[in-house]
N, C-alpha and C positions, 0 to 999 in steps of 0.2 A: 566186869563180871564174867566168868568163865561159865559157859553154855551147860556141860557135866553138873556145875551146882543148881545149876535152874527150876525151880519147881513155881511157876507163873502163870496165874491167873489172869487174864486180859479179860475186861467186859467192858459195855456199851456204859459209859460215866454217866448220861441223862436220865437212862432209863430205869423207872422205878421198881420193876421186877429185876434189874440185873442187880439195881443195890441192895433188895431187900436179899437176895440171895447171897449175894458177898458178905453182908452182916452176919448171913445164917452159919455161911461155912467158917465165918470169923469165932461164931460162937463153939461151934462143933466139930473144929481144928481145934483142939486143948493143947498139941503139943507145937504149933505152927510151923506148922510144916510150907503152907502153901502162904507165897506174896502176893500180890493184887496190883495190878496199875489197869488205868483208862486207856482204854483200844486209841482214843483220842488225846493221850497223856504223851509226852516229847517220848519218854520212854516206850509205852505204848507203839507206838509209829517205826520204833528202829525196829522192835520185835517184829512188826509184820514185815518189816522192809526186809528181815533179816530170814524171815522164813519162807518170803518172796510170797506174802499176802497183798492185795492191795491195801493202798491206805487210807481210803475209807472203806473197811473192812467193817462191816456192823452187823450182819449178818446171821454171824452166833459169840459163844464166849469162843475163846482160844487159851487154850490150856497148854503152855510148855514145861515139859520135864526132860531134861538135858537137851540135850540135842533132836529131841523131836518133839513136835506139834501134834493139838487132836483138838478136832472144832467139833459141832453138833452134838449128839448124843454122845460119841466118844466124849468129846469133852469133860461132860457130865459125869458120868460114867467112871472115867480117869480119875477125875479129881476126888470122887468120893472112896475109889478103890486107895487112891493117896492118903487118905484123910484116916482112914483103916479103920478098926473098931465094930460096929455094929454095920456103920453104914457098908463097911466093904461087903455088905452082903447083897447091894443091889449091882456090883458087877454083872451081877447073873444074868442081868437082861442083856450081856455084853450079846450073847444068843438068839436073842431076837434077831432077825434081819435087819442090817443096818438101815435099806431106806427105810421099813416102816419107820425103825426109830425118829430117822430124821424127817421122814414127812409129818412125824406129831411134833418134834422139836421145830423144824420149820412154820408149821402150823401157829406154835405158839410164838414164835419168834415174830412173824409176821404182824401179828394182832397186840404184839404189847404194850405199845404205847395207846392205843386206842382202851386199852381193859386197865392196864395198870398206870397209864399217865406216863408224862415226861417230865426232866427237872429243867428248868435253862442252862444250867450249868453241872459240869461234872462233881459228883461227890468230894468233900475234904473232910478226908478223915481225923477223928480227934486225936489231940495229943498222945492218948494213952494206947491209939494204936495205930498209930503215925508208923513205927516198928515193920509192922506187916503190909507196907502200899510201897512201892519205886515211887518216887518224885516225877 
C-alpha cells in the first residue's frame, strides 16, 4: 500500500465508544473514503511502527492521510473535514486552541471504558463491510 493513497482510521478494537463511532462515520462516509483497522490489528501495529507511534498506542484514534498522521482532536477533526459534506462544517473548531481541544478529547479518552464499557475482543466487521477495515 503506497502511503500518498492512505486515508486510515486506527482506533482502540475493544472499546465501545471507539466502535460505536467507526459505525457512525461508516454510516456517514456515503462515498468511503475513509478505511478502519484496530490500533491492535497486525496492520494496525505496522502503521504506528511506521509513524514511529508506540505500540501500545491507545491513547487516541490516529487518523492517517498520505504521508501524515493526526491523533486527538486533530484526529477528529480531519477525519470529519475528510468525510466533507455537512459535517466539514465542524473543522471550524480546528480554531479553538489545541490543548483545550485535547484536554476534553483527553478527558474523554480517559474515562471510556469506565462510561461506555470494553469488548474482550477487537470488533469483526461484517461481510458487507468487510471492504472498509485492513485485515
Amino acid at each position: 500500500m503506497k502511503n500518498e493513497q492512505i486515508t486510515l482510521l486506527l482506533f482502540d478494537g475493544v472499546c465501545n465508544l471507539c466502535n460505536s463511532s467507526v459505525n457512525f462515520l461508516i454510516k456517514i462516509d456515503s462515498k468511503a473514503k475513509i478505511k478502519f483497522t484496530a490500533i491492535q490489528s497486525v496492520n494496525g501495529q505496522k502503521m504506528l511502527k511506521q509513524f514511529g507511534l508506540e505500540n501500545n498506542y491507545l491513547d487516541s484514534l490516529v487518523f492517517i492521510k498520505g504521508d501524515k498522521y493526526f491523533i486527538k482532536s486533530d484526529a477528529v477533526l480531519e477525519v470529519l473535514d475528510e468525510i466533507g459534506g455537512v459535517w466539514k462544517i465542524f473543522y471550524v473548531f480546528i480554531y479553538v486552541p489545541k490543548p483545550l481541544r485535547d484536554f476534553i478529547y483527553t478527558f474523554i479518552a480517559k474515562s471510556r471504558y469506565k462510561i461506555f464499557g470494553k469488548r474482550d475482543r477487537c470488533m469483526i466487521p461484517s461481510e458487507e463491510l468487510r471492504h472498509r477495515f485492513l485485515d
